[in-house]
N, C-alpha and C positions, 0 to 999 in steps of 0.2 A: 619479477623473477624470470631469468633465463632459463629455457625450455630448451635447447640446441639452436636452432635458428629462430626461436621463436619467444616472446614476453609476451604473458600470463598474468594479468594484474585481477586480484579479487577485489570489488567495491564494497568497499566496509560500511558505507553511508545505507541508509533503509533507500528502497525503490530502484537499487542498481544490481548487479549482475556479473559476469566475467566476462573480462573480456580477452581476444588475445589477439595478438599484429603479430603478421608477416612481416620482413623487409623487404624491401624495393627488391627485384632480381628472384623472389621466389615467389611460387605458387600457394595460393592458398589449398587446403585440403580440403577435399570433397564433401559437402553437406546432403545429412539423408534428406533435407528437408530444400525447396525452390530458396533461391533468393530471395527470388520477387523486386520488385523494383522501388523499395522502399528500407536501400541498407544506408547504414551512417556514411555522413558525409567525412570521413577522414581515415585513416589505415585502421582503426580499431575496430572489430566487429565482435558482438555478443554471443557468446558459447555456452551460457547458461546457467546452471542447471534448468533453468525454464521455470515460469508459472511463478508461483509462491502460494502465500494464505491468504493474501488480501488480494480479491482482485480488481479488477477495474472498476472506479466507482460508476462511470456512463460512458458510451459508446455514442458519437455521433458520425453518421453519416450525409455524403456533400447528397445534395440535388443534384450535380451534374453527371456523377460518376456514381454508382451502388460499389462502386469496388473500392473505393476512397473514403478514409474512416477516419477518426477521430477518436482517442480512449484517455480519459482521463483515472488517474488513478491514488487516495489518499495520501500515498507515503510520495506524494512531490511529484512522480512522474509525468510525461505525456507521452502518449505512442499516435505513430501515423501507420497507415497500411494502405496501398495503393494495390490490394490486389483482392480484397475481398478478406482480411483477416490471416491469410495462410505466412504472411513476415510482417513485422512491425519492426519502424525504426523507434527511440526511443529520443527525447529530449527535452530540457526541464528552463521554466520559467522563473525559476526562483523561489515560489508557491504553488497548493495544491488547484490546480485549474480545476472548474469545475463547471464550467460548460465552454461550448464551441459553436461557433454559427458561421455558416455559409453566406457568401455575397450571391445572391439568385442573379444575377447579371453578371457576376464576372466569377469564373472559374477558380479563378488564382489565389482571389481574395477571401481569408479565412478571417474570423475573428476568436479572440480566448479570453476567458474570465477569472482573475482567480482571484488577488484584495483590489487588482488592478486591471485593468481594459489593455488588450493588445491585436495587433494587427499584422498579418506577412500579407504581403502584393506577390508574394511566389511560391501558393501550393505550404508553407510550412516552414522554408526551407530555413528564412530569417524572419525576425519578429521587431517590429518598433512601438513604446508605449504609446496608447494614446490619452489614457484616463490613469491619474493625474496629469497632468501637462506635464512632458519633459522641461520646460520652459520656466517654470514657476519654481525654481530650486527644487527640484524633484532630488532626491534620494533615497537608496535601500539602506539598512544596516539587519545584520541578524542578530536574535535572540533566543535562548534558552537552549538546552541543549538538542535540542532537534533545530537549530537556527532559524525558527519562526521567521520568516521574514515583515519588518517593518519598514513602513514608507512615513520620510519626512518628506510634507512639500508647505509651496505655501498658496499653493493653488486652494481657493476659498471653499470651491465644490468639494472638497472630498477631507474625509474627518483625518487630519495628519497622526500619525503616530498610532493609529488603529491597528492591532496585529489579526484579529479576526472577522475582518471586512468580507463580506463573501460576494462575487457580482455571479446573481443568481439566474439571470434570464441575458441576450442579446436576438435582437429581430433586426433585420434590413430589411427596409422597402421592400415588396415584390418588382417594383420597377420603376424605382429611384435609388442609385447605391450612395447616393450621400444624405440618405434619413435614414437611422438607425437610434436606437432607442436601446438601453440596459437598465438593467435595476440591482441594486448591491440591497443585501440582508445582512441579518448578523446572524452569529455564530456563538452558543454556550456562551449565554448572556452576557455579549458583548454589546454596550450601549451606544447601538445606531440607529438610527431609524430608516424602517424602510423607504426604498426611491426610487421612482422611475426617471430618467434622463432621458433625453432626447438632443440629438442633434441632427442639423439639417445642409451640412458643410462639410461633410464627410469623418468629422471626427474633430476640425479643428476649433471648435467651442460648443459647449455642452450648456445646457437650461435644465433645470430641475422642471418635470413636468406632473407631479403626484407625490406626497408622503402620505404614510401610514404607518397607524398606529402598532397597534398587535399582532397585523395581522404576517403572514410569511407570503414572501410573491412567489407564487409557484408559473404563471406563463403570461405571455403579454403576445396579441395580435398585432399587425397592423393592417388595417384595409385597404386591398391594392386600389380600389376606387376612391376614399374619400381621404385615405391617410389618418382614420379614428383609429383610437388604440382600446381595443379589449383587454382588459388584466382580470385574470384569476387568482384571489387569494386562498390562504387556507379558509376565510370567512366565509368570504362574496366573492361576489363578479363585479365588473366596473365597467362600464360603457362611456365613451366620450362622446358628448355629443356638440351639437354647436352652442347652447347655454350652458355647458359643465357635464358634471361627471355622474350618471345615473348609479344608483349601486341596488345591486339586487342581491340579497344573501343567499348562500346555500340553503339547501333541506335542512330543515329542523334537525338538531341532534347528531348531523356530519360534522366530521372535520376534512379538508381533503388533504389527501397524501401523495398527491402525485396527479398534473394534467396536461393532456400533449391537446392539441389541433391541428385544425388543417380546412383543405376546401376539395369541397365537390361541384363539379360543374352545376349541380342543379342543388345539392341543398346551401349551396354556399358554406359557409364557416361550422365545421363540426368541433364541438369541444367535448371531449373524456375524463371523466376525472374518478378517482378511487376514493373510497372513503369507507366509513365502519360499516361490515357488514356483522347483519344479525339475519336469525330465524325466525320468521312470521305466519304461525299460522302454514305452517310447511312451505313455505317459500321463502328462499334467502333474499335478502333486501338491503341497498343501503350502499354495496360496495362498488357497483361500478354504475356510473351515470354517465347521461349523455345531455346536450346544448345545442340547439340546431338557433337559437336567437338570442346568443353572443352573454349569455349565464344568465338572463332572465329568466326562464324556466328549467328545468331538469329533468327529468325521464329515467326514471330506475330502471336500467335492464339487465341488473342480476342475476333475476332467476333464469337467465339463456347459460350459466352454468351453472347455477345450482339444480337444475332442469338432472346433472348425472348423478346428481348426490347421492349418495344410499341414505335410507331414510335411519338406520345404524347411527351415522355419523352426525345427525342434523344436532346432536347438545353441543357440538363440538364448536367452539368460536371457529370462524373461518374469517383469514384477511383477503385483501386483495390491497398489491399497495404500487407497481410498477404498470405505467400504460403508456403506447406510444401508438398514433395511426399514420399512416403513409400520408402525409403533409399536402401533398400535390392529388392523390384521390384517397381521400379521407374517411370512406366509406368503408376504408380495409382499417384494422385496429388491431394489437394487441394486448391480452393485460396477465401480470403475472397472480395469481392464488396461492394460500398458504394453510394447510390443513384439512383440505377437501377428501370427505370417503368416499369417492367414485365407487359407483357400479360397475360389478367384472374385475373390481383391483382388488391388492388383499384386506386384510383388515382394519387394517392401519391406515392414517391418513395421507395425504402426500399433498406432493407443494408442485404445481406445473403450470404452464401457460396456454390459454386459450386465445381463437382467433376469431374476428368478424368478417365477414364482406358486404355486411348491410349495414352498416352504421349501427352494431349493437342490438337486432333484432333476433338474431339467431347467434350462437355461438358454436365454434371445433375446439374442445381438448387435442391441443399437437404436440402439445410435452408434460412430461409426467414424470417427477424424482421420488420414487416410491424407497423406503428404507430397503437399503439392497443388502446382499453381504459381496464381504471384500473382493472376494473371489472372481466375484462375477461385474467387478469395476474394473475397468484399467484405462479408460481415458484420461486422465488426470496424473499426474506425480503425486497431488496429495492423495489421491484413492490410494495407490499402490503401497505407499507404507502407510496407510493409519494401522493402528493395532486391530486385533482378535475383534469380530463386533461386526456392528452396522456401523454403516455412511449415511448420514442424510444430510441432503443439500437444502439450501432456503428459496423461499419463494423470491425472485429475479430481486437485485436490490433498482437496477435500470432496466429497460427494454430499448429497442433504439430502429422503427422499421426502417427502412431506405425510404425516403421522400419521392424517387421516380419509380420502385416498381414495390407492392408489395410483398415479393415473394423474398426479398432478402431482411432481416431482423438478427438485431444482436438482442443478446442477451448477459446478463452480471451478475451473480451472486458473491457468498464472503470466499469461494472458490475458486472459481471457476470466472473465464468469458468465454461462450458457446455463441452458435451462429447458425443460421439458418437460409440456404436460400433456395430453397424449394418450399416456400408458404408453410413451413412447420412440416412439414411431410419428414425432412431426417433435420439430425442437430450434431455440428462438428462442435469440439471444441478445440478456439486458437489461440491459448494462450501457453500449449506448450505437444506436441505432438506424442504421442505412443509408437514406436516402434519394437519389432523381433527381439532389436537390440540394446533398446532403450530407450531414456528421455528423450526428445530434440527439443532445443527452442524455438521457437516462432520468434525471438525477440523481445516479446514482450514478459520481461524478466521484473517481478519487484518482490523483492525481499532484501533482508539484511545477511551479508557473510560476512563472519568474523574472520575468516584467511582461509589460505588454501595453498594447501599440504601437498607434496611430493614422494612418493613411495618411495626409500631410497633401493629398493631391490626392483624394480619394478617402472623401467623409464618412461613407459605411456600411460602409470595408471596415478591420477592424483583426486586426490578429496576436497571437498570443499564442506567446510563447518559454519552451518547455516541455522537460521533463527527460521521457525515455524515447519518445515521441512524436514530438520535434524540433519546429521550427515549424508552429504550425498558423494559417489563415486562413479569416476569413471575410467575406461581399462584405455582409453584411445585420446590422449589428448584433452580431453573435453568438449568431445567433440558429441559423445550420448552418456546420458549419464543413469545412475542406479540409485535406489536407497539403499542407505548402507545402516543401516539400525534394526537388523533382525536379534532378536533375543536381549534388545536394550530395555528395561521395566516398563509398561505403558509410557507412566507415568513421567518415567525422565525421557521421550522420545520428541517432546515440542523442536528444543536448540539441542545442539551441540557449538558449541562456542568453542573449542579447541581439539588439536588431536596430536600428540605425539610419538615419533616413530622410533624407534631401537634399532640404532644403523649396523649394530654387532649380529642381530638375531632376525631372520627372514620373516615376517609374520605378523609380527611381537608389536601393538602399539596400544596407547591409553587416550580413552578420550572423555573428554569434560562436558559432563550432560545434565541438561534440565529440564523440566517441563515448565519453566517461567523466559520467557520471551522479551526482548531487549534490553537484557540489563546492562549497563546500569543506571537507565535512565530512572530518574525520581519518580516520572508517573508510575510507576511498575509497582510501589508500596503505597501510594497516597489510600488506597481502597484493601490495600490487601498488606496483612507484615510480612515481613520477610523471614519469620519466623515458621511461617505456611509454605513456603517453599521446599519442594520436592525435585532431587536432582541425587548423580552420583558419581563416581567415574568409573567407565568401565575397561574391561580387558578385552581385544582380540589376540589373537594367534594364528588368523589364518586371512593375513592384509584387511580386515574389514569385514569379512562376509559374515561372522558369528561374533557376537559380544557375550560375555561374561559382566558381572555385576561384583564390584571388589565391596570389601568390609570397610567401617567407619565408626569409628569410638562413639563419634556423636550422631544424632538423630538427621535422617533424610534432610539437605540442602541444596543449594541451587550450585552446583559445581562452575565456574567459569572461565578455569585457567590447567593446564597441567606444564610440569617444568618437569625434564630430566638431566639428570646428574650426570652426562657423558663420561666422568673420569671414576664414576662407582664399579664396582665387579660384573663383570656380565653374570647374566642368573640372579644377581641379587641386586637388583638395581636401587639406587635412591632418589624418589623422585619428590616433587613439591608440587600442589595445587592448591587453589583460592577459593573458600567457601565461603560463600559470600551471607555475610551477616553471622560467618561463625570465626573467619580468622583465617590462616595460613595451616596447611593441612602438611603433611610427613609422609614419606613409606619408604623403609630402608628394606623390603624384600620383594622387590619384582612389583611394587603395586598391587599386592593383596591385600595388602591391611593398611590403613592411615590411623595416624592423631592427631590434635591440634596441637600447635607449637605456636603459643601468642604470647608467650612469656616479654612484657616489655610492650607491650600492644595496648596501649592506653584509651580502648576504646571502646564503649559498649556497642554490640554486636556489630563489629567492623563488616564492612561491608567490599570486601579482600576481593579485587577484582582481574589485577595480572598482576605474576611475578616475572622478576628476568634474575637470567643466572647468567654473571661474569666467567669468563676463564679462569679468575684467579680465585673462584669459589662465594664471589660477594654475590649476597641475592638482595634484591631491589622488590619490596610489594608495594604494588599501587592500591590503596585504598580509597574505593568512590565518595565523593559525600553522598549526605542525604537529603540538600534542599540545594536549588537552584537560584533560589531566591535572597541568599544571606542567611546565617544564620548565626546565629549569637552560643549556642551553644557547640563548646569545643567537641562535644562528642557528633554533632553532625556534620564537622569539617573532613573534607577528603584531606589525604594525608599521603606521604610516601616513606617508609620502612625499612630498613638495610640493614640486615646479618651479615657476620662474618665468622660466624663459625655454627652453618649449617641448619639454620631457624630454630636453635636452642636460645638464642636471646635476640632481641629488636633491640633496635633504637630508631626515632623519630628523625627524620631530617627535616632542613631548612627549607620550607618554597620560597617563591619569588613575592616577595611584598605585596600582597592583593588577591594571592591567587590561593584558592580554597577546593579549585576541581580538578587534578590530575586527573588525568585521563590513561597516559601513557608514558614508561622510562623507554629509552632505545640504547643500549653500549655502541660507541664505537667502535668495533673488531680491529682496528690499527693501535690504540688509546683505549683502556680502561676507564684511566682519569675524565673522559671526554663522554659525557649524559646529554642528552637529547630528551625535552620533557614535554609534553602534549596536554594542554590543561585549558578545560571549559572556561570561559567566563563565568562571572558571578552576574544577574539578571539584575538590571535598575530600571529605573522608568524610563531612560530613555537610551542608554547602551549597557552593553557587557563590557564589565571590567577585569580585568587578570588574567583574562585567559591569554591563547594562545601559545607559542614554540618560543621554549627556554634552552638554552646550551649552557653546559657546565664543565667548566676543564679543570675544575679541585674535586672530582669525586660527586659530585652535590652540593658545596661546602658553599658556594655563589652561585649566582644564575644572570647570565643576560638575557634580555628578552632581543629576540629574530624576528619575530613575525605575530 
């Protein structure tokens, strides 16, 4: 979208953001926020809105540099930051990475894990596979509708065709960087068996060096001295030694959830691991342990926080599940807690993180998410619009200290990524900044936007219609941005999926609101009907700032489209929206009042996801299917729908031979006759079929497939 001198592209896709480019010969505009020396590599730079709901799932930081990060995050992304958190560039593998490891001899050399092994020699900047062999007919193709990525190869080592591979650990040598060692897990009982690998050639062939059974690989050593390798599972411990592999189990009754190491000049290898804590006899027990002779023994030193407990809180289960110690002096540690009723706090429990500097003998409380009210929150974009109520945050889902000093530590919950580099003493959060004037990004942006909207009264103020967030606005570009969902129902304030503007009347717009989040993906009803969905549309009058809440013949649904009738009466406008799982919706007076118009809709609870309205009055509904997978029954095929006189009657049109998931119709604005059509594949065992971009020059009437 052209902005004056300027393109404004919203990313529709989950885990992206806005972005917008200058051209060559102008300036970019002033950011409240540094650069920092970690912006995209090409004229497009990220403008926001910042942050989202899901945040990063871990944060790793280099040994060389505390300022130099690593953040992975579930919806696909990766972010870099080369300055301590305060900018993040952003850039994606294909799949969700889900760990990072440092080369301890060479600065440059990163590694990333996500179904597959990868490698940059420069800092991040580029990436080359190295697990599976590019060599061995390696290929990607995607799947499902969130495009799962799958790898064919015929490289022997690795299970081809596996979509939920996860490579759960990577170690390099402390000082050999061509030994490195990984292990892949599985993921939502996906049949792999766990593996440790090893290779000693820097990556160009790999040995399977350990399988196991049940158990999950949570960390794997390697000793700078002999080159044995320690593995931590959720069971046991495993020591290599020079006849085989010693295994020592955890405490009786643990599971662990979570284990960092590292080394001390004098105790040598410290290992942390989290696991179930309970109340014993007035002292908590159970959840955080320590290793000083590589998992053969354990050392409970829990009660170094259950030590603040109020004696009030002790029926109260308490977790502890996120711990990470400074790698390089290991004696410093952090671990995150969940339900704790601290001494001196209010009544209620709270979820925060404590710190060591003796390997687990003593503990500091240095953070603490006590149920706050709203008022008194404003670090975050999601604090700032939740509704009326409390916030409460969760216990860290990662922790991540700096390996050279311990005074720097990230931290991740389902919010937030916060940081610390003053040894817990304060806590920033960077994954989107608070100002006077509003949002800034830090860059680190992952959420889903469905488009984004331009005031037409109003040249620097445009909106963006966002999943988990709701509507967000800003007055400058997009350059800080606001919530814009005051007086929207709780309950419809998750998405806003659409928003429409009255180019007749200053003020005047309708937007399309839910409290159900990504639809229309399939996962979104597999657990829950779509008949539980709560959504509405609502009215402003005064650009955004204030919503009203419009009427609906039928019972609260998941709103996800609005259309207006530009050639209706001003004042009495006629508009169309998509209620999804109820049909195609009506309002012939200004968007007070709707009805269903599904007359010709041959479908039980159609699942009506966008409409388009022609100049010439034809309206086009896309209906989603309901399985991704094929399906035999015509009422769970997606479908596309076309009136011609006003959504008083349907008719079903023709797809493309195979294809069952429209996604999306587009008019040509030159050619009516001229459809543009956007449709998912249908998921087989080993590719998607139908999908993709159809053009149609008879109205719909045929379809070529483009792409």
């Amino acid at each position: 979208m052209f902005f004056g001198k300027e393109i404004i592209v919203p990313a529709i896709l989950a885990g992206c953001a806005v972005f917008g480019r200058t051209f060559s010969g102008f300036s970019y505009r002033p950011r409240m926020r540094i650069e920092g020396p970690a912006p995209r590599r090409d004229a497009w730079r990220v403008i926001g809105p910042g942050g989202g709901a899901s945040a990063a799932v871990g944060v790793f930081v280099s040994p060389h540099d505390p300022n130099k990060a690593f953040a992975t995050n579930e919806m696909s992304g990766a972010y870099i930051t080369c300055d301590c958190g305060n900018s993040w560039r952003m850039f994606n593998l294909g799949a969700q990475v889900n760990v990072f490891a440092f080369d301890p001899q060479r600065s440059e050399v990163v590694y990333a894990g996500s179904n597959c092994l990868w490698r940059s020699n420069n800092a991040g900047r580029t990436w080359s596979l190295l697990y599976p062999s590019p060599l061995a007919n390696t290929f990607m193709h995607l799947r499902t509708d969130h495009a799962d990525q799958v790898i064919c190869t015929d490289d022997p080592l690795y299970p081809s065709m596996t979509e939920r591979l996860w490579i759960k650990t990577i170690t390099v040598h402390p000082a050999n960087s061509n030994f490195i060692v990984f292990s892949y897990d599985r993921d939502r009982g996906q049949v792999v068996t766990p593996t440790v690998f090893i290779s000693e050639n820097g990556g160009k062939s790999w040995k399977v060096v350990k399988q196991f059974e049940n158990e999950g690989i949570l960390y794997v050593d390697i000793d700078p001295k002999t080159s044995r390798l320690t593995v931590v599972t959720t069971a046991a411990a495993y020591a290599q030694e020079d006849s085989g592999w010693s295994r020592h189990p955890i405490p009786a009754g643990s599971t662990f959830e979570d284990v960092s190491g590292g080394r001390d000049t004098k105790a040598g290898l410290v290992l942390y691991a989290t696991g179930s804590a309970a109340w014993e006899r007035g002292r908590l027990c159970g959840g955080i342990l320590v290793s000083r002779n590589r998992g053969a023994t354990w050392e409970d030193v829990t009660q170094g926080v259950g030590q603040f407990a109020h004696a009030a809180g002790r029926r109260k289960p308490v977790r502890f599940k996120a711990v990470s110690c400074c790698s390089e002096s290991a004696l410093v540690a952090y671990v995150g807690f969940k339900s704790l009723t601290l001494r001196g706090g209010t009544n209620g429990s709270c979820n925060g993180i404590a710190r060591t500097t003796d390997g687990g003998a003593a503990w500091k409380i240095v953070r603490q998410d006590e149920r706050l009210p709203v008022v008194d929150t404003s670090d975050t974009f999601l604090r700032r619009r939740q509704p009326a109520g409390d916030v409460v945050f969760d216990t860290p889902i990662s922790l991540a200290a700096a390996p050279s000093t311990g005074d720097v530590c990230y931290a991740t919950d389902p919010f937030r990524v916060y940081r610390t580099r003053e040894a817990g003493r304060t806590w920033q959060v960077v994954n989107s900044a608070m100002t006077d004037e509003g949002i800034v990004t830090s860059g680190m942006d992952f959420n889903t936007i469905f488009g984004l909207h331009f005031d037409p009264f109003h040249e620097n103020t445009l909106f963006a219609s966002c999943a988990n967030v709701g509507l967000c606005r800003s007055h400058d570009r997009g350059w800080k941005w606001h919530s814009s969902t005051e007086n929207i129902p709780d309950e419809w304030r998750n998405t806003t999926y659409w928003v429409e503007f009255d180019e007749e009347v200053e003020g005047l717009m309708w937007a399309a609101c839910s409290g159900t989040r990504d639809l229309p993906r399939t996962k979104m009803w597999r657990r829950r009907p779509v008949s539980t969905y709560r959504g509405g549309i609502c009215i402003s009058r005064d650009s955004g700032l204030t919503w009203q809440r419009a009427e609906c013949e039928t019972e609260q649904l998941a709103v996800t489209h609005v259309v207006l009738d530009r050639q209706s009466p001003v004042g009495n406008r006629t508009l169309y929206a998509c209620g999804f799982g109820k049909g195609a919706l009506k309002s012939t007076d200004n968007g007070h009042t709707w009805r269903l118009c599904n007359n010709g809709i041959a479908i039980e609870t159609p699942l009506a996801w966008r409409l388009i309205l022609g100049k010439d009055g034809t309206l086009y509904l896309v209906v989603a299917r309901k399985h991704e997978w094929g399906e035999s029954n015509p009422n769970g095929l997606g479908a596309v729908y076309r009136s011609r006189d006003g959504a008083d009657t349907w008719e079903r049109m023709t797809l493309p031979e195979g294809t069952d998931g429209p996604c999306s119709i587009t008019i040509d604005p030159e050619d009516e006759n001229r459809l543009y059509l956007s449709a998912w594949g249908r998921v087989t065992s080993h590719a998607d079929t139908g999908g993709g971009i159809f053009i149609s020059d008879d109205a719909g009437d045929t379809w070529r497939n483009v792409m």
